[in-house]
C-alpha positions as CSV (number, residue, x, y, z in Angstrom):
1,X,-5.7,25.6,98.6
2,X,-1.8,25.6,98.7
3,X,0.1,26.1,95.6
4,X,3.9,25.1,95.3
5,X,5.9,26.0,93.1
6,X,9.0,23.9,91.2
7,X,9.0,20.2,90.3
8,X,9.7,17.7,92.5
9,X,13.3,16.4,93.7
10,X,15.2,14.8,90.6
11,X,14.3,11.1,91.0
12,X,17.2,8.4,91.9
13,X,18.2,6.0,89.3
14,X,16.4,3.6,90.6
15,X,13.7,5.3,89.7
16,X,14.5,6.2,85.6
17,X,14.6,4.5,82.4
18,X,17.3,3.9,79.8
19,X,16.8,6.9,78.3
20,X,17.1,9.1,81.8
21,X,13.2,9.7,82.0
22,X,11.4,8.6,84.8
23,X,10.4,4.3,84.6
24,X,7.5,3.4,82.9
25,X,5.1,0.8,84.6
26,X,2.8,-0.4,81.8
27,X,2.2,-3.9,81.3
28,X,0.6,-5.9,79.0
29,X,-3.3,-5.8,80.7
30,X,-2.8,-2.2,80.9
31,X,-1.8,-2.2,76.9
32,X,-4.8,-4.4,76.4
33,X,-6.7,-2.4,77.9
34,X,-5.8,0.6,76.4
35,X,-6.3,-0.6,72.2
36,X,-10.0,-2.1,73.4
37,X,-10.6,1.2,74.4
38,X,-9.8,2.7,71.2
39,X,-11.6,0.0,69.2
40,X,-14.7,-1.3,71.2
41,X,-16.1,2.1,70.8
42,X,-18.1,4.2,68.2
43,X,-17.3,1.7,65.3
44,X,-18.9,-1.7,66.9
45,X,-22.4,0.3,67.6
46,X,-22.6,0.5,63.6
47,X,-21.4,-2.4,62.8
48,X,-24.6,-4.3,62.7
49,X,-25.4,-1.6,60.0
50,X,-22.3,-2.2,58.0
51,X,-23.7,-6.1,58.3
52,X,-26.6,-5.3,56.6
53,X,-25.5,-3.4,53.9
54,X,-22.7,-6.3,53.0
55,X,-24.7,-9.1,53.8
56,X,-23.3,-12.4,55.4
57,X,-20.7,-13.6,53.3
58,X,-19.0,-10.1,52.8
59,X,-19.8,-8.7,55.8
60,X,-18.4,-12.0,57.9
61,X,-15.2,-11.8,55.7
62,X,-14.6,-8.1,55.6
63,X,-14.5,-8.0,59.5
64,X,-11.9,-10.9,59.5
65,X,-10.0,-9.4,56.7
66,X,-9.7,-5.7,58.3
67,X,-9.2,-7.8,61.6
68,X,-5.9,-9.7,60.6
69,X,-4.8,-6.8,58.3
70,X,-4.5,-4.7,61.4
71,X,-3.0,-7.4,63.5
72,X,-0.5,-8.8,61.3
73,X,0.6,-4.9,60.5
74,X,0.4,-3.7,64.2
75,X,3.3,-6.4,64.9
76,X,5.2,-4.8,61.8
77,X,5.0,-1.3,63.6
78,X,5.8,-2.8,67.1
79,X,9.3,-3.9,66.2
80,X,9.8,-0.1,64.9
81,X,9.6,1.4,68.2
82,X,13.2,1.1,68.7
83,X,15.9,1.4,66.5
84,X,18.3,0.6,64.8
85,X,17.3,-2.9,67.0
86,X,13.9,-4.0,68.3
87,X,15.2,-4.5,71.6
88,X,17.9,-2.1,73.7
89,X,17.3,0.5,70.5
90,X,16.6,4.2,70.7
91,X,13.3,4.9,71.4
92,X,11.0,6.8,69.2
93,X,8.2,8.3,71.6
94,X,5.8,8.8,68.7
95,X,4.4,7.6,65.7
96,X,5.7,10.1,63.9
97,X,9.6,9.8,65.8
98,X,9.0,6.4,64.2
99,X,8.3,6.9,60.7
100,X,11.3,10.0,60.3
101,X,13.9,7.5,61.8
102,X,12.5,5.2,59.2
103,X,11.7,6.8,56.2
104,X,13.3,10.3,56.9
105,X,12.2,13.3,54.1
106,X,9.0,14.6,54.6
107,X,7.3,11.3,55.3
108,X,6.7,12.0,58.7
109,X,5.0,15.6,57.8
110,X,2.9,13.3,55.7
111,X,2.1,11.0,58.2
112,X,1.6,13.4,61.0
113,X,-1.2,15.6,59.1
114,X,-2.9,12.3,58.5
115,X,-2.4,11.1,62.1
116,X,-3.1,13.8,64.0
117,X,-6.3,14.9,61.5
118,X,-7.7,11.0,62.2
119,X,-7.2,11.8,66.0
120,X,-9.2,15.0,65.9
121,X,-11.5,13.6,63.7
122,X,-12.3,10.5,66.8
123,X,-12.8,13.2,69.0
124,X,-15.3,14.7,66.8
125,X,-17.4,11.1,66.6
126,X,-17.0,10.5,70.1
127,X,-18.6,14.2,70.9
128,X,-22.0,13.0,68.2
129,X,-21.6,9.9,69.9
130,X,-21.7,10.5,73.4
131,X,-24.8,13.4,73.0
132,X,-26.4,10.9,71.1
133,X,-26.7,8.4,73.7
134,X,-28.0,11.6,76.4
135,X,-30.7,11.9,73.8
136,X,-31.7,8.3,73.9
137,X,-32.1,7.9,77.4
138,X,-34.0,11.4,77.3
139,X,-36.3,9.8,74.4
140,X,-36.9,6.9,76.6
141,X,-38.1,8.6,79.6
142,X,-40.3,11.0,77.4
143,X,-42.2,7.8,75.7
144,X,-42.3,6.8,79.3
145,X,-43.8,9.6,80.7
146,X,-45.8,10.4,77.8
147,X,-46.9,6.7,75.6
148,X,-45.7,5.6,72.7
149,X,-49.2,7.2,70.9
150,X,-48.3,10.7,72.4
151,X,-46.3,13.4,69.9
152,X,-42.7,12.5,69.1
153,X,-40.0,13.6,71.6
154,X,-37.2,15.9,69.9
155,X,-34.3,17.1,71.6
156,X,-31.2,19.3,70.6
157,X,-27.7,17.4,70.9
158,X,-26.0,20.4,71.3
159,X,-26.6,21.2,75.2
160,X,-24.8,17.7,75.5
161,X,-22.2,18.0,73.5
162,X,-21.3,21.1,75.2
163,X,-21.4,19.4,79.1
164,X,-19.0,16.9,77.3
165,X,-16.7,19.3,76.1
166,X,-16.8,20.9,79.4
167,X,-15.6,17.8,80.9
168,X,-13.3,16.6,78.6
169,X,-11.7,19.8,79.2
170,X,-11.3,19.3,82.9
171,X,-9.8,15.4,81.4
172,X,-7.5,16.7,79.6
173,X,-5.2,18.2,82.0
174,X,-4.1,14.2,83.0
175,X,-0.8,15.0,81.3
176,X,-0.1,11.8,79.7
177,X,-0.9,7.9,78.7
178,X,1.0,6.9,82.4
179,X,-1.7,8.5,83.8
180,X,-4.6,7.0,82.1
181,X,-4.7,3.3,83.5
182,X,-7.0,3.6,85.6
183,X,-9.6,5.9,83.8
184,X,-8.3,3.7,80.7
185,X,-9.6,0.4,82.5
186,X,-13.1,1.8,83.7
187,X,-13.5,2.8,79.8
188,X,-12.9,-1.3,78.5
189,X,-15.1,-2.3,81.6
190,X,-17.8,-0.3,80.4
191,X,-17.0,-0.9,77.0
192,X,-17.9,-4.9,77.5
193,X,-21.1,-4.2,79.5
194,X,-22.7,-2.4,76.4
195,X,-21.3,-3.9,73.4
196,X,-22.6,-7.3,75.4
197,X,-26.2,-5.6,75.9
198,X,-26.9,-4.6,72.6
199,X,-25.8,-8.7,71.9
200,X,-28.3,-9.9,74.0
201,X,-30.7,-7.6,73.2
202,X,-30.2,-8.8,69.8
203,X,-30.1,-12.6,70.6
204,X,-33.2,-12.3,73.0
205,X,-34.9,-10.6,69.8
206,X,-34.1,-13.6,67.0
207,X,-35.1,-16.4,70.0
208,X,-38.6,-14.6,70.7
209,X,-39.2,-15.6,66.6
210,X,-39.6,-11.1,65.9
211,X,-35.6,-11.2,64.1
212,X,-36.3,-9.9,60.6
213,X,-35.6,-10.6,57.3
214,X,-31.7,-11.3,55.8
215,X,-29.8,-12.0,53.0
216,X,-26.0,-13.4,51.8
217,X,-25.7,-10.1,50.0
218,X,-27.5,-7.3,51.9
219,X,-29.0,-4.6,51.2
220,X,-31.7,-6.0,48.7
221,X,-34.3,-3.4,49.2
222,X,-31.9,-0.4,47.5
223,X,-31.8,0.3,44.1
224,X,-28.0,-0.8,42.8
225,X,-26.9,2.3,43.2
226,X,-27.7,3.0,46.9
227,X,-26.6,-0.7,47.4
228,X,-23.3,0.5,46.5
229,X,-22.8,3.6,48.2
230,X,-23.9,1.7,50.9
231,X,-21.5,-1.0,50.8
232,X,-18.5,1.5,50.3
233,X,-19.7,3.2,53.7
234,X,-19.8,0.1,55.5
235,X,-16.4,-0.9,54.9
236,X,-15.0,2.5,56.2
237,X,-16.9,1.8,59.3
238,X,-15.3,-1.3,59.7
239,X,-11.8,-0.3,58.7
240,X,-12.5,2.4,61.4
241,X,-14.0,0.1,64.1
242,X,-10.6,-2.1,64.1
243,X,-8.0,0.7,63.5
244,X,-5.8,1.7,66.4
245,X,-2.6,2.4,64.7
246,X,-2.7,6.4,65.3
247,X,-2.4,5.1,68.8
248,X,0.0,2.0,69.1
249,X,3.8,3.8,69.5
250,X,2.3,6.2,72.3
251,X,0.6,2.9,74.0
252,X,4.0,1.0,73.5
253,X,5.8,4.2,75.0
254,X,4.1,3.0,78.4
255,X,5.3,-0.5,78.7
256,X,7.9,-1.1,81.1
257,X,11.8,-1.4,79.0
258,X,11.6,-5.1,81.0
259,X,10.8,-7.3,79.3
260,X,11.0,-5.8,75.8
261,X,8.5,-3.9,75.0
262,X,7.7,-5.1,71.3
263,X,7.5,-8.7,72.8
264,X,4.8,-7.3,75.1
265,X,2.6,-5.4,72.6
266,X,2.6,-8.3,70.7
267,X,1.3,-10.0,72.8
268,X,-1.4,-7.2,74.1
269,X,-2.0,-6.6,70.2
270,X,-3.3,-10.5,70.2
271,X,-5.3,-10.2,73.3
272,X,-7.1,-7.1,72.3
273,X,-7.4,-8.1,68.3
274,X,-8.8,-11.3,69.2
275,X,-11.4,-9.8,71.6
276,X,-12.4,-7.4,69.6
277,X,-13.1,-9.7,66.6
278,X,-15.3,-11.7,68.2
279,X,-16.9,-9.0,69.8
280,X,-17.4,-7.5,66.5
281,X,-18.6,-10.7,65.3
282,X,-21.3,-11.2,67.8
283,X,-22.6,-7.6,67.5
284,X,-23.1,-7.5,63.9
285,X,-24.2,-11.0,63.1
286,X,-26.7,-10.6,66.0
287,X,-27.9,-6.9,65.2
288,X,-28.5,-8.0,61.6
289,X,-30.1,-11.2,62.0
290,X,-32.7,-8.6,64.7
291,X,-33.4,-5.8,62.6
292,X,-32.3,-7.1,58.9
293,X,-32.5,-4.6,56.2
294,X,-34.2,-2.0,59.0
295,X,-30.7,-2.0,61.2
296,X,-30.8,1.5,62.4
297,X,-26.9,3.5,62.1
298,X,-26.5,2.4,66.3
299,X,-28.7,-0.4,67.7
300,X,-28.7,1.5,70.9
301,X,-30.1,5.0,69.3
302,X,-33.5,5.3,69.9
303,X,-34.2,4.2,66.6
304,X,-33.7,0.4,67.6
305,X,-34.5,-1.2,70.8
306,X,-37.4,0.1,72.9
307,X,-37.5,-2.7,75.5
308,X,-36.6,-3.2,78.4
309,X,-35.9,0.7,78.8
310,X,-34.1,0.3,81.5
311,X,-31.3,-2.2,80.5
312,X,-31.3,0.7,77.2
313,X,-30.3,3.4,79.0
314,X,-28.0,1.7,80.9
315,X,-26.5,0.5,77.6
316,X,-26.0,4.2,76.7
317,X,-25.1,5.0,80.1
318,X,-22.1,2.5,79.9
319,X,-21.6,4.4,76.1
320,X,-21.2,7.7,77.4
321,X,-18.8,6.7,80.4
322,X,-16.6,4.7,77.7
323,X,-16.2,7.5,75.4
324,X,-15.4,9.9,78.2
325,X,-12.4,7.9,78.9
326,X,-12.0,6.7,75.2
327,X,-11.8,10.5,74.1
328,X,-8.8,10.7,76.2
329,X,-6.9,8.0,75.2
330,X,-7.0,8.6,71.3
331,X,-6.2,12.0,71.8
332,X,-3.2,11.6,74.1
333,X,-0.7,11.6,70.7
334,X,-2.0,14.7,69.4
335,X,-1.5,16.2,72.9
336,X,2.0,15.1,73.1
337,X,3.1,15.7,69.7
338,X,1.8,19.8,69.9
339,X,3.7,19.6,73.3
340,X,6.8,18.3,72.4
341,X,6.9,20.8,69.0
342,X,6.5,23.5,71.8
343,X,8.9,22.7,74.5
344,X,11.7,22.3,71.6
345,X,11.1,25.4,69.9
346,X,10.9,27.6,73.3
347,X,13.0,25.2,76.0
348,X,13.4,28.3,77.7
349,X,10.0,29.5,78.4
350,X,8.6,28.7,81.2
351,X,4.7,29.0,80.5
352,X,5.3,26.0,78.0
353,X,8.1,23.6,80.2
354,X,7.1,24.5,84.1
355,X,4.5,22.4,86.2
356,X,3.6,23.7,89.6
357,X,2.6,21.5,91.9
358,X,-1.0,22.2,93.8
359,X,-2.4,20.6,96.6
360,X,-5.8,20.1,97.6
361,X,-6.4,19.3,101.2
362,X,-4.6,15.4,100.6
363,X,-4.9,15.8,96.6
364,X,-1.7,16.7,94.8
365,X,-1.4,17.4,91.0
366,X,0.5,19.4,88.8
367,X,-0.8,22.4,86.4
368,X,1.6,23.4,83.3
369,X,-0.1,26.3,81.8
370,X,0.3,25.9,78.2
371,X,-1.3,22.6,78.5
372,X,-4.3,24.3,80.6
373,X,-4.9,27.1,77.6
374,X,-4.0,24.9,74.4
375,X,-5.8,21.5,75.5
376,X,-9.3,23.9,76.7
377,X,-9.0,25.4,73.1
378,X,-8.8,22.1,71.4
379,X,-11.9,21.0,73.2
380,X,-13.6,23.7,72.5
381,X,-12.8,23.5,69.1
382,X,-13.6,19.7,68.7
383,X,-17.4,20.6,70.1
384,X,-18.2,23.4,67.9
385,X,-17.4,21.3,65.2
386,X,-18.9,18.4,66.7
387,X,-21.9,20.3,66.8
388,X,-22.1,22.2,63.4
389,X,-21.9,18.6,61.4
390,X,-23.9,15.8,63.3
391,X,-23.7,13.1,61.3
392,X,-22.7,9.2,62.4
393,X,-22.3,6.4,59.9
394,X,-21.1,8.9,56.8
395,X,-18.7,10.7,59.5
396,X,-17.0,7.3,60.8
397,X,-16.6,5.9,57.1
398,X,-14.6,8.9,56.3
399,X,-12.4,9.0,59.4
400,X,-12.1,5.2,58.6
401,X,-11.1,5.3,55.1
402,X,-9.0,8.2,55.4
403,X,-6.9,7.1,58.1
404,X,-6.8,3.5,58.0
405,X,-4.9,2.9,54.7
406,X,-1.8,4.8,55.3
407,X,-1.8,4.7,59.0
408,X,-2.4,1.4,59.8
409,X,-0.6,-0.2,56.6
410,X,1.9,1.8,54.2
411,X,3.8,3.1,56.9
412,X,4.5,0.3,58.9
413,X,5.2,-2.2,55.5
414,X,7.4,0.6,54.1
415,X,9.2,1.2,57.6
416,X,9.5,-3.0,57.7
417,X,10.8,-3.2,54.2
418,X,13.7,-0.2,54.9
419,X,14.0,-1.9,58.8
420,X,15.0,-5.6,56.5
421,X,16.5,-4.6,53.6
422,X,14.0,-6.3,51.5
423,X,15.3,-6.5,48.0
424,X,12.9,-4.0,45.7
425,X,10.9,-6.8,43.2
426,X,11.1,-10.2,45.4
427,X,8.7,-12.4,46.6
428,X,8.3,-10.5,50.1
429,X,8.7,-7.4,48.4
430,X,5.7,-8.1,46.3
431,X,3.8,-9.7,48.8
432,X,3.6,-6.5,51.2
433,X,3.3,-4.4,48.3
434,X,0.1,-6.0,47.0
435,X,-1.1,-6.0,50.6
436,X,-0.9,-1.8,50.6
437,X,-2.3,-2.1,47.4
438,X,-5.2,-4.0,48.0
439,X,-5.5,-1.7,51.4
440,X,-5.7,1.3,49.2
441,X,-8.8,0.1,46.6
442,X,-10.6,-0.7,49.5
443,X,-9.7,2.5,51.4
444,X,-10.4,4.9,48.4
445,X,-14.0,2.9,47.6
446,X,-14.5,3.9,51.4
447,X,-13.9,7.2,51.1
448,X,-15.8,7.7,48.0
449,X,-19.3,6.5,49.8
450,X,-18.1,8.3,53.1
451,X,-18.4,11.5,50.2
452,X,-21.0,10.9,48.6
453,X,-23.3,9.8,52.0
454,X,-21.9,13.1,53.2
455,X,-23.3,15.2,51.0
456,X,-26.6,13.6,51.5
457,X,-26.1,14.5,55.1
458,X,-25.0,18.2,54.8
459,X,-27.8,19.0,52.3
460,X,-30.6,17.4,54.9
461,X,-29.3,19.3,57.8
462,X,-28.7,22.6,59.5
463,X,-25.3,23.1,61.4
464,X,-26.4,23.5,65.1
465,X,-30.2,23.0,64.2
466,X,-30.1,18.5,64.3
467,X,-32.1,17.1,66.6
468,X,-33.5,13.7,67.5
């Protein structure tokens, strides 16, 4: 191994941006591609769940509503990127850069503990997740092995969730979003080949004539006041399943300045919101209408299909590739923020600002040693939690509910109210304001079941002790 040390030769201005860094090359498939790997991740696997517990009529509606919530305020937030003017502005390289140029005070504090909490909080899911879908495919090859009849096969997450940790660790030195394409691309791929198995799975299950039981208003066979606990849950899975907000200025960052960037995410924010409705669409109404008021928390667990094993575990094989790739992508902000914080408080130091370039036979990368030692403790951090508090549907209702409210709609209708000048008490005024409003009910009901089912959870199980 040779090591090298120093950056390499300042690039030519051919080579840089408006702003003297070097050009970006994202376009709008590679912006796509990023926000469906965010959303077509944890939150469609429960989805059918959520389904069940609404019903048809609300569950239909409540997936269209969150769906053109987040799309009509994702455009809001695009043309904030730059400023004072949406195109040949400054650029704000965060989501946070956007709201202080903004809003200014302390409203980007605000936004950044909620931001960069929601962030760790996906990583957290996508651990359960992923070691979740190991134990399926494990649970399939015991009943296998041993018949259905035999004794039950249990096995501990937590030896998967550590190997995960281990390689997101190794993951996380790809220093930023530029760098993600192609990992971000094999996560979407993948993403479509087991969202669209669990569908057919689902569809193959209502043609054979075995689909179960269902009603307009789901959930019939709780008492009222599981029904509603219930209910509140499965809109914070659904507000979570279709939020990418945390995400959207660092995925704009990568576009290329030509043509303008909020023009192109616009347009990506169409492509991936209109894919991902309808894939959210198919997998609930199809996973409901097979399992009805039995709809396990994830069709893919264990707990729902059991045939064809194979085309299973290769539905959680496709999972667990996704969400090694998806755990990067959503956590690329957080990264960059904490990096950013530390090369302007110590420009000087050169454990914090210096890469070193290493080669490996024809391999070349770079290795800045603060991100080695800060992004391994994150991890680490992120499984040990992952592991102490195991629980799925309660755990993405909360993330949900918590972030999706001000994240994905106060900030960017307050930052396109200040951006406009929209007179405080007229009709537009009034409009956006009821639309935060209405946000907020349906965020605090969320995170009032996301509670509530939480403390179910923690009084059931041991942290470090679950297994399936």
């Amino acid at each position: 191994m040779e090591v090298e040390s120093g950056v390499s030769p300042a690039a030519s201005s051919a080579l840089l941006d408006d702003d003297g860094k070097l050009k970006r090359t994202g376009t709008v498939w590679t912006a796509s591609a990023h926000i469906i790997t965010a959303v077509v991740g944890v939150g469609v696997l429960s989805l059918p769940w959520a389904m069940a517990q609404l019903g048809w009529i609300l569950g239909v509606v409540s997936i269209f509503f969150f769906a053109l919530v987040t799309l009509y305020t994702s455009n809001l937030l695009t043309d904030c990127y730059r400023s004072p003017n949406p195109v040949g502005g400054k650029r704000n390289y965060t989501y946070m850069d956007t709201v202080q140029t903004h809003l200014g005070g302390k409203m980007h504090v605000f936004c950044g503990l909620v931001q960069l909490g929601n962030l760790a909080g996906f990583t957290i899911g996508f651990t359960i997740t992923t070691s979740m879908s190991v134990v399926t495919i494990l649970k399939n090859y015991c009943v296998r092995k041993s018949g259905i009849e035999a004794s039950p096969c249990h096995f501990s997450n937590n030896p998967y969730m550590i190997t995960f940790g281990i390689i997101e660790i190794v993951l996380s030195q790809i220093p930023n979003f530029h760098k993600l394409s192609l990992l971000s691309t094999l996560a979407a791929i993948v993403s479509f080949g087991y969202a669209f198995i669990g569908i057919g799975l689902s569809l193959a299950t209502v043609i054979k004539g075995n689909g179960k039981s269902t009603s307009f208003f789901g959930g019939m066979e709780h008492s009222s006041a599981d029904k509603l606990w219930n209910m509140c849950v499965a809109l914070g899975n659904i507000a979570l399943a279709c939020d990418y907000a945390q995400i959207a200025i660092d995925i704009q960052d990568s576009l290329k300045s030509s043509p303008p960037e909020n023009k192109v995410m616009k347009m990506a924010n169409r492509i991936a919101i209109f894919t991902m409705t309808n894939i959210f669409l198919l997998s609930a109404c199809f996973g409901y209408a097979a399992f009805g008021s039995d709809t396990p928390g994830n069709i893919l667990k264990s707990s729902g299909f059991q045939n064809p094993f194979w085309l299973v575990d290769l539905a959680n094989l496709f999972i667990i590739v996704h969400l090694v790739g998806a755990y990067q992508v959503v956590i690329q902000p957080f990264y960059r923020i904490v990096e950013l914080l530390a090369g302007q408080t110590w420009p000087s130091s050169s454990f914090i600002t210096r890469e070193k370039l290493v080669s490996i036979g024809k391999i070349k990368f770079s290795i800045n040693f603060f991100r080695l030692i800060w992004r391994s403790i994150y991890v680490v951090l992120i499984t040990v939690l992952a592991m102490a508090m195991p629980f799925f549907n309660e755990m993405i209702a909360l993330l949900g509910a918590i972030g999706f409210w001000p994240t994905a709609v106060f900030f960017p209708v307050q930052m396109f109210i200040v951006r406009h000048n929209i007179k405080k008490l007229s009709f537009q005024w009034f409009r956006l304001q009821m639309l935060s409003f209405v946000c907020l009910i349906v965020s605090l009901v969320a995170v009032c079941g996301a509670i509530h089912g939480l403390s179910h959870a923690l009084g059931k199980y041991k942290p470090f002790m679950y297994k399936e």
